[in-house]
C-alpha positions, 0 to 999 in steps of 0.5 A, a space after each residue: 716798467 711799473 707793474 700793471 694794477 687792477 682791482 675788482 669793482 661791483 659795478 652795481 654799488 661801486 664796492 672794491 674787492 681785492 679779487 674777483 667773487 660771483 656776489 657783491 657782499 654789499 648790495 647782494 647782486 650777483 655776477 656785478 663784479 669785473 676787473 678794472 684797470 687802476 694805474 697803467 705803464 707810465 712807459 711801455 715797449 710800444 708808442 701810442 699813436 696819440 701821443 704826437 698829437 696831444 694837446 690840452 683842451 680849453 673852453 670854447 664858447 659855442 658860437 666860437 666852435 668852428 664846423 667847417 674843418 669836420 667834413 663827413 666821410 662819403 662812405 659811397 654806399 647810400 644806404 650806409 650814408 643815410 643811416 649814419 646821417 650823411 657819412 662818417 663823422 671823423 673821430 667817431 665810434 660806430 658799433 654794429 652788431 647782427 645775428 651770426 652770418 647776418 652779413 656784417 663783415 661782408 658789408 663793412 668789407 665791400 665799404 672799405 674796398 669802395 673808399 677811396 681812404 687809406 683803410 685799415 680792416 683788421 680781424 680777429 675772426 679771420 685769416 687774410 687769406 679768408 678775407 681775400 676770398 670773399 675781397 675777390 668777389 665783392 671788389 677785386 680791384 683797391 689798392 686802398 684797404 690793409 688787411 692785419 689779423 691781430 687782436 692784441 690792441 698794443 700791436 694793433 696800435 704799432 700797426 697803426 702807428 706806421 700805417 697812419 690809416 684814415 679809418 680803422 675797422 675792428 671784426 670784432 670788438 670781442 676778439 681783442 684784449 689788452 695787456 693791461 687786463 688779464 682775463 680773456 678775450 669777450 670778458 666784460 672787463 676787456 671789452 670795457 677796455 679795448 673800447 676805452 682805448 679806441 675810443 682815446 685813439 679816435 678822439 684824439 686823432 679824428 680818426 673813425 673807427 667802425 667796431 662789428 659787435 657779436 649779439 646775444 641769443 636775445 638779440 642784444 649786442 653782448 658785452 656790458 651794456 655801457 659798450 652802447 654807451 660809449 661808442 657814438 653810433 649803434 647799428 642794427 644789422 637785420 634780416 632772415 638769413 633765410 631770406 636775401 634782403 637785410 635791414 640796416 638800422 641805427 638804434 643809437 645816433 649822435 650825429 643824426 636821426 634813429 629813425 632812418 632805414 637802409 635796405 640791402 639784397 644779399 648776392 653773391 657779389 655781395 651786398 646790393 643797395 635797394 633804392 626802392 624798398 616798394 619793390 620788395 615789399 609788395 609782391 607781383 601777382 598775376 590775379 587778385 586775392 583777398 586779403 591783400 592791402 596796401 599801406 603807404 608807411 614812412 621810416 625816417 624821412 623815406 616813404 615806403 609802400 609795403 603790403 598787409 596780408 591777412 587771413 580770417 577763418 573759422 577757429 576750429 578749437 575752442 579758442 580763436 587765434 591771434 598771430 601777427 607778423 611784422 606788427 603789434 599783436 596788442 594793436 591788431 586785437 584793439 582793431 579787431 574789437 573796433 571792428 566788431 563793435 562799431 562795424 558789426 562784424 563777428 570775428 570773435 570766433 574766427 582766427 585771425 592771422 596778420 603778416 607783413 611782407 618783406 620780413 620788416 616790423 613796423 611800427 607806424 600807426 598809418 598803417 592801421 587803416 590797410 591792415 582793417 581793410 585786409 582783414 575785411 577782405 579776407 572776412 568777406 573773401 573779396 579782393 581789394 583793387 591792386 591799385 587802392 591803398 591806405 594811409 591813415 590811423 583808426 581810432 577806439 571810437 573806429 573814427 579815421 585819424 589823421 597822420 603825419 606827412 601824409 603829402 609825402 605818403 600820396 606823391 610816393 603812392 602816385 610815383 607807383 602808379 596806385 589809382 586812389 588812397 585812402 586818408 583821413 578826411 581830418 589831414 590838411 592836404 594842399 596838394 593839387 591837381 594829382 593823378 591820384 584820387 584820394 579818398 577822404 574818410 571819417 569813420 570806418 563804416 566809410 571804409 567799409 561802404 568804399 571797398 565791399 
């Protein structure tokens, strides 16, 4: 058997040394240098998975590539499915990281136990034992899903070799090595590795493989930042762990869009799936308050409805405070400026407070319109109509900008039962013959006349 071989490379410059130091010598960085693999066993004592199934490949024209064999995988999770684009590409990686306890095993868990896929769950973090246990609550009965506890990747692919599964699961990422690389498990080196060897697994054998990754302390997937470069799909499983509602989304997607969203509620069950996102983010309230507006929002292709609330009072030290929740604090202080400059109102000395309800940040500009009114709300203590809401952008010169797939915002308002909307009188609206009034604006002393 030919010995293992593997030199240090900066991954910096490119720079080899013979062993490992903590400075490249030739382009000064500190901490760039990893062990890297350069000649493996040309035999080993176990049989790669992929070896029956290589073929060498020959250019294709692109009108001659065939899609129709390379159906998705319906993963039966809506929320999962939208998120990815429609289901699981065979032959794709999948990476997701979240905060510890976040919910990223119960959920990759619950999906493996609803497909109807031979499924291999294999973890380096748990006992079968453990996983069972929480298996029990989520979905007892499947007789399709493997539990294996190992983190060596040749026994992982033994395992796989006999088992012939159609999706492999991987908790986590950081707890496996290879015997190809000797330092630990979660080294820069041994991620880079075990990656590189899933990645061979999976392309060669269309089989998908869904990776959980561990986060560092800045929200970051760690590891070496070409992990996300390598896999297929990253996605960010979000959400205050001290709130029951979680928030998938894909920061990195090669077969579909980045800019959808999926919505689960923590149970004890496990994950439920919110079809109807509104529902969480506009709170029930028996009587009305000031400071409250509504804003119709889009994320991806998915109109939602959340609620804006804010809160105005006189600054009790020398200098107002400025804090928002959930939206752009530089956003919120250029509203305030329009408003004082071309509404005439003074809020240079009173404290303003912005949060977003739900736990969600959002960064669509139509949502500008609702967080003025809130602040005018809270600034005169009067309290908007429970069924107006708001979709538009305000501008520097405080004129009321139009925004995109405004229709789509004013069905979904209509859909919940608000009576009147608030949009730009420059949006081109062919609707006709709605329920709902919807309240054409220019400027934001229009706005103002309209709610106080």
């Amino acid at each position: 058997m030919v010995k293992v071989k593997t030199t240090f490379f900066c991954q910096n410059c490119g720079t080899q040394y013979a062993k490992w130091q903590g400075q490249c010598n030739a382009c000064k960085e500190w901490n760039t240098i990893v062990e890297e693999v350069i000649q493996k066993p040309e035999k080993s004592d176990w049989k790669s998975p992929t070896s029956a199934v290589k073929k060498t490949a020959v250019p294709l024209r692109i009108k001659d590539i065939d899609l129709s064999k390379e159906p998705r995988l319906n993963t039966f999770d809506g929320e999962f499915n939208r998120v990815l684009g429609g289901g699981i590409v065979p032959g794709s990686l999948t990476l997701l990281g979240g905060e510890p306890g976040i919910g990223k095993s119960t959920l990759l868990l619950q999906i493996s136990l609803k497909l109807p896929y031979k499924t291999l769950y294999v973890s380096g973090e748990e006992s079968q034992k453990q996983i069972k246990m929480r298996a029990e609550r989520i979905n007892p009965n499947n007789n399709h899903c493997y539990i294996l506890t190992e983190t060596k990747t040749q026994n992982i692919f033994k395992q796989i070799e006999a088992l012939e599964p159609d999706i492999v699961i991987i908790d986590s990422i950081q707890t496996l090595h290879s015997d190809y690389i000797e330092s630990s498990s979660g080294s820069i080196s041994q991620i880079k590795e075990c990656t590189t060897e899933l990645i061979k697994f999976a392309k060669e054998t269309a089989t998908p493989v869904l990776l959980i990754g561990h986060i560092t302390k800045d929200g970051h997937i760690a590891g070496p930042k070409i992990l996300e470069h390598m896999v297929d799909t990253v996605l960010q499983f979000e959400g205050d762990r001290n709130h029951v509602f979680r928030i998938l989304r894909a920061n990195k997607n090669r077969f579909g869009s980045t800019n959808e969203l999926g919505i689960y509620e923590m149970q004890g069950s496990g994950l439920r799936e919110v079809s109807n996102p509104s529902e969480i983010l506009i709170s029930k309230k028996d009587e009305e308050l000031s400071g409250n507006a509504i804003a119709a929002t889009l994320e991806g292709m998915r109109p939602l409805m959340i609620e804006v609330q804010a809160l105005v009072s006189t600054a009790v030290y020398g200098t107002p405070q400025r804090s928002a929740t959930g939206f752009n604090a530089k956003r919120l202080n250029m509203l305030l400026a329009v408003l004082e400059k071309r509404a005439g109102f003074r809020l240079g000395a009173k404290d303003v407070f912005l949060n977003i309800t739900g736990g969600i940040t959002v960064d669509d500009p139509a949502i500008d319109l609702a967080v003025v009114a809130a602040i005018l709300s809270s600034s005169e203590d009067m309290a908007l109509q429970k069924d107006f809401c708001f979709a538009a952008e305000v501008g520097l010169s405080g004129e009321i900008r139009p925004v995109q797939r405004v229709e789509q915002r004013i069905l979904e308002a209509e859909k919940l039962g608000f009576s009147t909307i608030f949009v730009s009188k420059y949006n081109k609206i062919s609707l006709k013959n709605t329920v709902i009034k919807i309240q054409l604006i220019s400027k934001i002393e229009d706005l103002v006349d309209s709610i106080i």
